[in-house]
Backbone as CSV, one residue per row, in Angstrom:
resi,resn,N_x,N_y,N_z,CA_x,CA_y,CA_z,C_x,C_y,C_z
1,UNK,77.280,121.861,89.693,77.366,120.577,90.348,77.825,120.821,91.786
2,UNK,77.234,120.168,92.745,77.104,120.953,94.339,78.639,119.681,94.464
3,UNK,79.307,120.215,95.936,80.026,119.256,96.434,80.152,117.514,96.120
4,UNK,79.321,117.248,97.200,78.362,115.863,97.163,78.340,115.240,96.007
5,UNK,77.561,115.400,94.834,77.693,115.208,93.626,78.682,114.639,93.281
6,UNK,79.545,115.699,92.719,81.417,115.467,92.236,81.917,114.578,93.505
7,UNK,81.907,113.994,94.923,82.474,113.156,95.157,82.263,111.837,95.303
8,UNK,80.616,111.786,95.008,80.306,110.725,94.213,80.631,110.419,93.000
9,UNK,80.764,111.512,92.431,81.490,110.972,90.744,82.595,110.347,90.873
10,UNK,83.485,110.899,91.791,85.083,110.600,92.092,85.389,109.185,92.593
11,UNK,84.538,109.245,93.589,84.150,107.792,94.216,84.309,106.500,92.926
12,UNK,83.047,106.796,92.247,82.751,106.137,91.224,83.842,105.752,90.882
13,UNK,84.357,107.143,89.999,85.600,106.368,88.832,86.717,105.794,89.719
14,UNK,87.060,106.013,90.711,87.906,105.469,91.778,87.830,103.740,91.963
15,UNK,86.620,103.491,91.896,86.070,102.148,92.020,86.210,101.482,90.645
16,UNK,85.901,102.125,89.595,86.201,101.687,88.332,87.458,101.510,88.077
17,UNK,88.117,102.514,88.616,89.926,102.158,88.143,90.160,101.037,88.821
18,UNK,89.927,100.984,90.494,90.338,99.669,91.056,89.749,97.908,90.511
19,UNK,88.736,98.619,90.184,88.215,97.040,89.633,89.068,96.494,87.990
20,UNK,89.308,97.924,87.802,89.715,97.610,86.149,91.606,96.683,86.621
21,UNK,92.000,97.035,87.197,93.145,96.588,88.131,93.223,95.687,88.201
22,UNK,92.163,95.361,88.978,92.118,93.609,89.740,91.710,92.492,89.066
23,UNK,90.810,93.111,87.694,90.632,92.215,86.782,91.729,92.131,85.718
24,UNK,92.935,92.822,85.725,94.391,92.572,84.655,94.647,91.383,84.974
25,UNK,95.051,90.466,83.663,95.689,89.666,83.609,97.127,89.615,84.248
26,UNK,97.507,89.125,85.296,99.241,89.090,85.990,99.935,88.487,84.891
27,UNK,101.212,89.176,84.894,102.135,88.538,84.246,102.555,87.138,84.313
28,UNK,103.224,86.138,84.367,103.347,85.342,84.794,104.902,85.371,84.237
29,UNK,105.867,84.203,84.687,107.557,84.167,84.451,107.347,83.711,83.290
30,UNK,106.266,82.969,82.646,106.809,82.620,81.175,106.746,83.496,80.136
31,UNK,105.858,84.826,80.073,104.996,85.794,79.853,105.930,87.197,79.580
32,UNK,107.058,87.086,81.188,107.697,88.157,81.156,109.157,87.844,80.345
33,UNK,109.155,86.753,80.399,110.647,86.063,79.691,110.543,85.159,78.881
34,UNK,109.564,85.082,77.754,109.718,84.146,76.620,110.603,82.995,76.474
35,UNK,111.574,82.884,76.926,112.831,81.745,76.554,113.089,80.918,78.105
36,UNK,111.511,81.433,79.077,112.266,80.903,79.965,111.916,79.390,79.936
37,UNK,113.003,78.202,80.694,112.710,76.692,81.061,111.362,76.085,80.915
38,UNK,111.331,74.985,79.723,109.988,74.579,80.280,109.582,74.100,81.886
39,UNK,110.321,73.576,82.314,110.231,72.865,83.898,110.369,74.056,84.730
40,UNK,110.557,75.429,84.485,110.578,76.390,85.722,109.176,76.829,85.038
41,UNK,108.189,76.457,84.185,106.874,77.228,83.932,105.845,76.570,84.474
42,UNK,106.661,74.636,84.411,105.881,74.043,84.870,105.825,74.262,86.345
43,UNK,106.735,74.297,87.586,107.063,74.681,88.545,105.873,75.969,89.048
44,UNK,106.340,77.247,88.098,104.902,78.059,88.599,103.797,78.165,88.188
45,UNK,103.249,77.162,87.207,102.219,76.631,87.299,101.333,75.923,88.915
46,UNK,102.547,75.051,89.347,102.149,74.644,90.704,102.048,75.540,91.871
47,UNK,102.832,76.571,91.516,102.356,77.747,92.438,101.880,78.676,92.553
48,UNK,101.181,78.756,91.453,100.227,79.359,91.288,98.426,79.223,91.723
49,UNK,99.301,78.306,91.806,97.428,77.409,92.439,97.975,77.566,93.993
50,UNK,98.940,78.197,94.495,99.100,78.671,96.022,98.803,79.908,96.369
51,UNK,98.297,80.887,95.262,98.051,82.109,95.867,97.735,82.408,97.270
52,UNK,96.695,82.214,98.097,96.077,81.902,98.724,97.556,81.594,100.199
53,UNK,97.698,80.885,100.033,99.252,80.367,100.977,99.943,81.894,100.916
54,UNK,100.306,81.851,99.622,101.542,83.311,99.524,101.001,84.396,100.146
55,UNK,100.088,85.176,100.125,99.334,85.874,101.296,99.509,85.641,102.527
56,UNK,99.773,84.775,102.805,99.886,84.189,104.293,101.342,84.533,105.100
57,UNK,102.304,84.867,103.651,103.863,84.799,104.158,104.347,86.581,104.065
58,UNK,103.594,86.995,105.251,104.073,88.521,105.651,105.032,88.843,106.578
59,UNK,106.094,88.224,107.167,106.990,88.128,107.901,108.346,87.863,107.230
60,UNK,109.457,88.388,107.584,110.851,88.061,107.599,111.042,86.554,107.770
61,UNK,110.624,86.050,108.671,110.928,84.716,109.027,110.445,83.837,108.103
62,UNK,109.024,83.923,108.382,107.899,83.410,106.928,108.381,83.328,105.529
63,UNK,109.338,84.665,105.099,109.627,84.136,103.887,111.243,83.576,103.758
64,UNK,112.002,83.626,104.563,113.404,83.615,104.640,112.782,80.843,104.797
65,UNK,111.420,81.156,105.242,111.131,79.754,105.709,110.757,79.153,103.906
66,UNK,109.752,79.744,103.308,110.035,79.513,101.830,111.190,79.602,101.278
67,UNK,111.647,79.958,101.284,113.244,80.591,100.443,113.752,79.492,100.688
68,UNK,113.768,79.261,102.018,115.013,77.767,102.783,114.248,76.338,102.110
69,UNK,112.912,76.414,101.884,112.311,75.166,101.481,112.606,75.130,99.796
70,UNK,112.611,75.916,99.363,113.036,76.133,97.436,114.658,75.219,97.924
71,UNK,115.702,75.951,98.278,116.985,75.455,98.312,117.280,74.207,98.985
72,UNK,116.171,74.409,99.946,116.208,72.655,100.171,115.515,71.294,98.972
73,UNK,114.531,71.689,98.857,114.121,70.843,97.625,115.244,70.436,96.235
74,UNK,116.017,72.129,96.013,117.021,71.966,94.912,118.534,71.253,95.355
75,UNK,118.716,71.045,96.663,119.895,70.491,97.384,119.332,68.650,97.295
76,UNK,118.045,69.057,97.551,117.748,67.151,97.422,117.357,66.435,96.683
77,UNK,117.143,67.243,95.928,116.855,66.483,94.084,117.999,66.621,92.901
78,UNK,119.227,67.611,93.797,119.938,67.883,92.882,121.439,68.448,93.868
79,UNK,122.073,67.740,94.521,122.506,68.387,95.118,124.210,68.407,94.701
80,UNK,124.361,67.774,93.455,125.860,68.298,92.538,126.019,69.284,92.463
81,UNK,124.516,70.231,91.637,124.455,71.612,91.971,124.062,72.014,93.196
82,UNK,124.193,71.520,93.475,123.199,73.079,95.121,125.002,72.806,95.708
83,UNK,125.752,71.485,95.874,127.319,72.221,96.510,127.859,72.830,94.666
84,UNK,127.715,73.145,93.998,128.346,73.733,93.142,128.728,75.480,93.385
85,UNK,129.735,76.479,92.615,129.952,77.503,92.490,128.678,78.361,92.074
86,UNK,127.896,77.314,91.278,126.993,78.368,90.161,126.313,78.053,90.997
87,UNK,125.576,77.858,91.934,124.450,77.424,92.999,124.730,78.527,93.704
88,UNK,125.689,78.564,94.481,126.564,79.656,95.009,126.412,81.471,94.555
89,UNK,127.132,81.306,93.399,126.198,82.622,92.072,125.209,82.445,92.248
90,UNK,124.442,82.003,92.002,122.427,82.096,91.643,122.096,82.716,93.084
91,UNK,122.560,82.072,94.083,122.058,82.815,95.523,122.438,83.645,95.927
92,UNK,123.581,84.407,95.457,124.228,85.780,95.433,123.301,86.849,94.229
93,UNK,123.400,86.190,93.056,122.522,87.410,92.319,120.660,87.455,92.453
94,UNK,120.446,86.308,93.126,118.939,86.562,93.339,119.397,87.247,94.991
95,UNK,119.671,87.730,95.480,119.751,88.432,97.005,120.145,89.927,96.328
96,UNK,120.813,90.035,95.550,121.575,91.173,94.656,120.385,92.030,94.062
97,UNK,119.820,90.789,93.256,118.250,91.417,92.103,117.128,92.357,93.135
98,UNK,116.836,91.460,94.572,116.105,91.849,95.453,116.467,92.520,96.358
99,UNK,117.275,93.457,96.498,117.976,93.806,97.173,117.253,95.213,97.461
């Protein structure tokens, strides 16, 4: 088998692995954590239909601007918790998790 040949073969299966990839099913949060909230599945349900957007947020600023819009939404629909301690915790161990 000359050069040429074999890096067309390589090629090939190269392309096969990537496609086999892109067609996996993603995990999703309800998927990876069985017990999680119905209302946080329903939640990424709705954002999931944003893929498309989330691509868009490749910057420091860009995402620190999502991040601020989540805690704002949870401060104004709920904001007993958002001044609470455990509000407080949750934004310490999700900075912690991603760290």
């Amino acid at each position: 088998m000359n050069k040429l040949a074999l890096k067309e073969i390589i090629k090939e299966e190269i392309f096969n692995i990537l496609k086999e990839e892109n067609n996996e099913v993603k995990p999703t949060i309800a998927s990876v954590k069985p017990n999680i909230a119905s209302h946080i599945s329903t939640i990424e349900k709705d954002l999931n239909d944003q893929g498309n957007n989330f691509k868009q947020i490749s910057t420091k600023d860009k995402m620190v601007q999502i991040l601020d819009l989540i805690v704002n939404k949870v401060k104004e629909h709920n904001p007993k918790f958002a001044q609470s301690a455990t509000f407080k915790q949750a934004i310490r161990a999700f900075a912690k998790k991603h760290k």
